[in-house]
MIRO-824559 format. One record per residue: x, y, z of N, C-alpha, C in turn; residue in three letters. Coordinates in steps of 0.2 Angstrom, whole numbers, padded with zeros to 4 digits, always signed. Layout:
MIRO-824559
XYZXYZXYZALA...
end
This chain:
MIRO-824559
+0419+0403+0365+0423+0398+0369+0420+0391+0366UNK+0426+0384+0365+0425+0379+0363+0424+0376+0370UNK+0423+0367+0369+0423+0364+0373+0428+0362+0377UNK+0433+0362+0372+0441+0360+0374+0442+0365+0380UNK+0442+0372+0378+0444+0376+0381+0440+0379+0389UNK+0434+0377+0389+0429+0377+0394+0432+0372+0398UNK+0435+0363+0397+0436+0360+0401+0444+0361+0403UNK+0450+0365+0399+0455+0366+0400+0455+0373+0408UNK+0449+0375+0406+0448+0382+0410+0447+0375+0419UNK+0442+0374+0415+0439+0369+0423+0445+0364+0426UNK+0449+0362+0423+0453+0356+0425+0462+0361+0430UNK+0463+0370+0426+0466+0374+0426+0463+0377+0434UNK+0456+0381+0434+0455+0385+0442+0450+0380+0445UNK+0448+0375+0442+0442+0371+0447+0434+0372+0443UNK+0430+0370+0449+0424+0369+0447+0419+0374+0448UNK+0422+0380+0451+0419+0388+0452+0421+0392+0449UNK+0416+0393+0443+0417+0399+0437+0420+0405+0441UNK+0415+0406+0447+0418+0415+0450+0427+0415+0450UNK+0430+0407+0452+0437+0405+0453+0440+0409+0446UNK+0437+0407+0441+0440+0410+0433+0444+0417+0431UNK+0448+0418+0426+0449+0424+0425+0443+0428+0424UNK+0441+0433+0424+0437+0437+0423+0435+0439+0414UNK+0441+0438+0412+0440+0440+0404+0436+0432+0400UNK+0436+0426+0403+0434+0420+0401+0426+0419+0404UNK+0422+0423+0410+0418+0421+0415+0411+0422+0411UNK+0411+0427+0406+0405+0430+0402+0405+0423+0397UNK+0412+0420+0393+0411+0415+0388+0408+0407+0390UNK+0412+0408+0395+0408+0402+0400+0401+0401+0402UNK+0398+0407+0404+0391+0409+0405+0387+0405+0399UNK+0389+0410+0394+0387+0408+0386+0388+0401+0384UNK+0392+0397+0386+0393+0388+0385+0387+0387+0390UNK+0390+0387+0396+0385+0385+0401+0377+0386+0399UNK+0375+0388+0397+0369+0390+0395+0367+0386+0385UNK+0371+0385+0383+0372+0382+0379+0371+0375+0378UNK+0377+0372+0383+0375+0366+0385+0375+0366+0393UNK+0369+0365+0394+0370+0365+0404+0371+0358+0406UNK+0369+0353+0403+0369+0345+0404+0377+0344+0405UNK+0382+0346+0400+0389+0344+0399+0392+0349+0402UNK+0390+0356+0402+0393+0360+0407+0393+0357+0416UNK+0387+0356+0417+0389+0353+0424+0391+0349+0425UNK+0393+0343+0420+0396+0339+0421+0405+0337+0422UNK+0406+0343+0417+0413+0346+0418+0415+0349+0425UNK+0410+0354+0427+0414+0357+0434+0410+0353+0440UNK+0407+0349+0439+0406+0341+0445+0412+0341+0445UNK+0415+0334+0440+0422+0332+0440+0429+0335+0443UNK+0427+0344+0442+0433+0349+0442+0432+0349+0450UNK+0424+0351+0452+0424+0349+0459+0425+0346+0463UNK+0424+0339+0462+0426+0334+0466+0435+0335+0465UNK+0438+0335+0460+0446+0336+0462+0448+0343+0466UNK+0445+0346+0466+0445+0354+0471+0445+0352+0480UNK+0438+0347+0479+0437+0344+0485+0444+0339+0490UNK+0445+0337+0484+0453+0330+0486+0458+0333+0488UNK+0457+0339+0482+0463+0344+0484+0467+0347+0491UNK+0460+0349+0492+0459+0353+0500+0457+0348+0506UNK+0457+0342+0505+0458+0339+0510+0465+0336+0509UNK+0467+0337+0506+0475+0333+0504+0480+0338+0510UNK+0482+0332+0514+0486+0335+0519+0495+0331+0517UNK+0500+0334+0518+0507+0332+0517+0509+0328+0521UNK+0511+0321+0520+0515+0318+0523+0518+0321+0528UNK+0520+0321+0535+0525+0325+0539+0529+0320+0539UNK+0537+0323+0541+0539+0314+0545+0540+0316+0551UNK+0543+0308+0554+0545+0309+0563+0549+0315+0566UNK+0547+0319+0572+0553+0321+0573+0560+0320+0574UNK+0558+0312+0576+0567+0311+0574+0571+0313+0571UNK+0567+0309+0565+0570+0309+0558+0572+0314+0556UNK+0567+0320+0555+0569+0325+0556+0575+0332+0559UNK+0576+0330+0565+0582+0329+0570+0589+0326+0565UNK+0588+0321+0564+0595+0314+0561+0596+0320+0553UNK+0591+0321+0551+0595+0325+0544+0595+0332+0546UNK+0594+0335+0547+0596+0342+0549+0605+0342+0553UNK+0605+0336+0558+0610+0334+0561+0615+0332+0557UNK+0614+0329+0550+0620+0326+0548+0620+0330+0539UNK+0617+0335+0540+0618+0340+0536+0623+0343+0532UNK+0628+0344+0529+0635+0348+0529+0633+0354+0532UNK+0639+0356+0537+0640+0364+0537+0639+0367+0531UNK+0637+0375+0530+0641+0378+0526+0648+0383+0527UNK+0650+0380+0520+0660+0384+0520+0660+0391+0522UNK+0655+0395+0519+0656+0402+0520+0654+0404+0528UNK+0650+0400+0531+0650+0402+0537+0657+0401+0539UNK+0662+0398+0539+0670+0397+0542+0675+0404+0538UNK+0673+0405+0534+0675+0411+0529+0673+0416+0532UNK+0666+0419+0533+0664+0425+0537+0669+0422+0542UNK+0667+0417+0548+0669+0419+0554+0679+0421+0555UNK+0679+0419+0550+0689+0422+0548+0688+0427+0547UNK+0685+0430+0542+0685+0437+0537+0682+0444+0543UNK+0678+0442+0549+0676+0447+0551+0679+0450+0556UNK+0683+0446+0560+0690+0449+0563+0694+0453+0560UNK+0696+0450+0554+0702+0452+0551+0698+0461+0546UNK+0694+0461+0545+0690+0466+0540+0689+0470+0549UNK+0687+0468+0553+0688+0474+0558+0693+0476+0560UNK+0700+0471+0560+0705+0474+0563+0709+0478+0556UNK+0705+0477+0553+0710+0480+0544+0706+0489+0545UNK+0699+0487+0548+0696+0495+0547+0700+0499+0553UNK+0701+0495+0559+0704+0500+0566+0711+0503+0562UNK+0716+0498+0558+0721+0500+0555+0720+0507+0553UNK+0715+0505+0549+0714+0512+0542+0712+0518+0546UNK+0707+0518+0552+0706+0522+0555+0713+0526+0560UNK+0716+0522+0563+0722+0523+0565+0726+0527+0562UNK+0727+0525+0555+0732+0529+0551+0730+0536+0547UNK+0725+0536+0546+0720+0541+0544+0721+0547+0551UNK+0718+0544+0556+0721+0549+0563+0729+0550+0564UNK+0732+0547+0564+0740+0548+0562+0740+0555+0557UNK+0739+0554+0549+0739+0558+0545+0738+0565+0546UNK+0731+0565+0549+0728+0570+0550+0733+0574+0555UNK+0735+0572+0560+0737+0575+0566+0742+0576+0565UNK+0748+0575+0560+0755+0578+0560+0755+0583+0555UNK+0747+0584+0551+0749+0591+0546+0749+0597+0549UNK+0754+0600+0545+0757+0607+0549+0749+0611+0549UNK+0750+0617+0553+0746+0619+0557+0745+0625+0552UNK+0739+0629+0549+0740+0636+0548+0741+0640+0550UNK+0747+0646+0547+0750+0652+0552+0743+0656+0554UNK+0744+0658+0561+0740+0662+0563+0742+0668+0567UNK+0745+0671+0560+0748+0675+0565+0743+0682+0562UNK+0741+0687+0565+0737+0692+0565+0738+0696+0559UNK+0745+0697+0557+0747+0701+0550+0746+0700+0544UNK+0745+0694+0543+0746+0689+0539+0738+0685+0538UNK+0733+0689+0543+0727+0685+0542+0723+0689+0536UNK+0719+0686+0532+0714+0692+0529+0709+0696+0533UNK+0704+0699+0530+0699+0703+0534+0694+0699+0535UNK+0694+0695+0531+0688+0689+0530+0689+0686+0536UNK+0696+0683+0537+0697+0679+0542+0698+0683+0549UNK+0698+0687+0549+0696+0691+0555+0691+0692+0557UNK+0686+0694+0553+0681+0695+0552+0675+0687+0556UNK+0677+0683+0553+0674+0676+0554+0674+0674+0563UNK+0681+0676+0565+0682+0677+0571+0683+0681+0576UNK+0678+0688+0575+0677+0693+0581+0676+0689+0586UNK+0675+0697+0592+0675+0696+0599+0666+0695+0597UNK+0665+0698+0593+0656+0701+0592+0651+0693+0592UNK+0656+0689+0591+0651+0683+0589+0651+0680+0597UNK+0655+0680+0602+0657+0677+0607+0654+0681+0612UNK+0650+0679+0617+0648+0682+0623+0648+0676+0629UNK+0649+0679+0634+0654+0676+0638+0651+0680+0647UNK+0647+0674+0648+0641+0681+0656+0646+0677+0661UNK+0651+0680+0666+0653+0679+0671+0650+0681+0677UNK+0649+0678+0681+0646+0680+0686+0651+0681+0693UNK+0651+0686+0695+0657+0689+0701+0654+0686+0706UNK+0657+0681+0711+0654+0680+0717+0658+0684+0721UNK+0656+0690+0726+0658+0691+0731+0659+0691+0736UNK
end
């Protein structure tokens, strides 16, 4: 590791090497020990702007102010789009649902007439499947 690179590291995560990548922490070790006089010099400086850092608090502004641009804000369009679109997409689905039961309900019915049924289909509907406990009150 050069020196460029050791103070590009420090100005990059700060002035605590454990903050570093891992793959850079051994190289750093090895400067640091190389040069300890200018090494600490460099992560001083990175500490002190770590330190400003995290005391640095964000402007807030008034809640008025606040209040006044959110208030004079645009709408948005698509909220007036849904609020059209969502009536009419539900009255388009009752349609479809409506028609679909319509359709359904006028198809002819299969013959059921006994002659004409197979054995399968007899079979599928025995007495055997059906039991039926009535209770006589006398």
């Amino acid at each position: 590791m050069n020196s460029e690179r050791f103070e590009a590291l420090a100005d990059a995560f700060g002035g605590e090497v454990s903050r570093w990548p891992a793959a850079e922490r051994d190289a750093a070790a090895a400067l640091m020990l190389a040069r300890p006089d200018w090494a600490a010099a460099v992560l001083a400086l990175a500490g002190e702007l770590d330190v400003r850092l995290l005391a640095y608090a964000a402007p807030r502004g008034a809640a008025e102010l606040v209040e006044r641009i959110v208030a004079a804000a645009p709408r948005s369009r698509k909220a007036r789009w849904v609020a059209w679109l969502l009536p009419a997409g539900m009255g388009a689905g009752l349609a479809a649902a409506s028609v679909a039961g319509f359709v359904v309900g006028i198809q002819p019915m299969p013959n059921n007439d006994p002659t004409t049924m197979t054995p399968t289909t007899i079979a599928a509907a025995s007495d055997d499947d059906f039991s039926f406990d009535f209770e006589e009150e006398v």
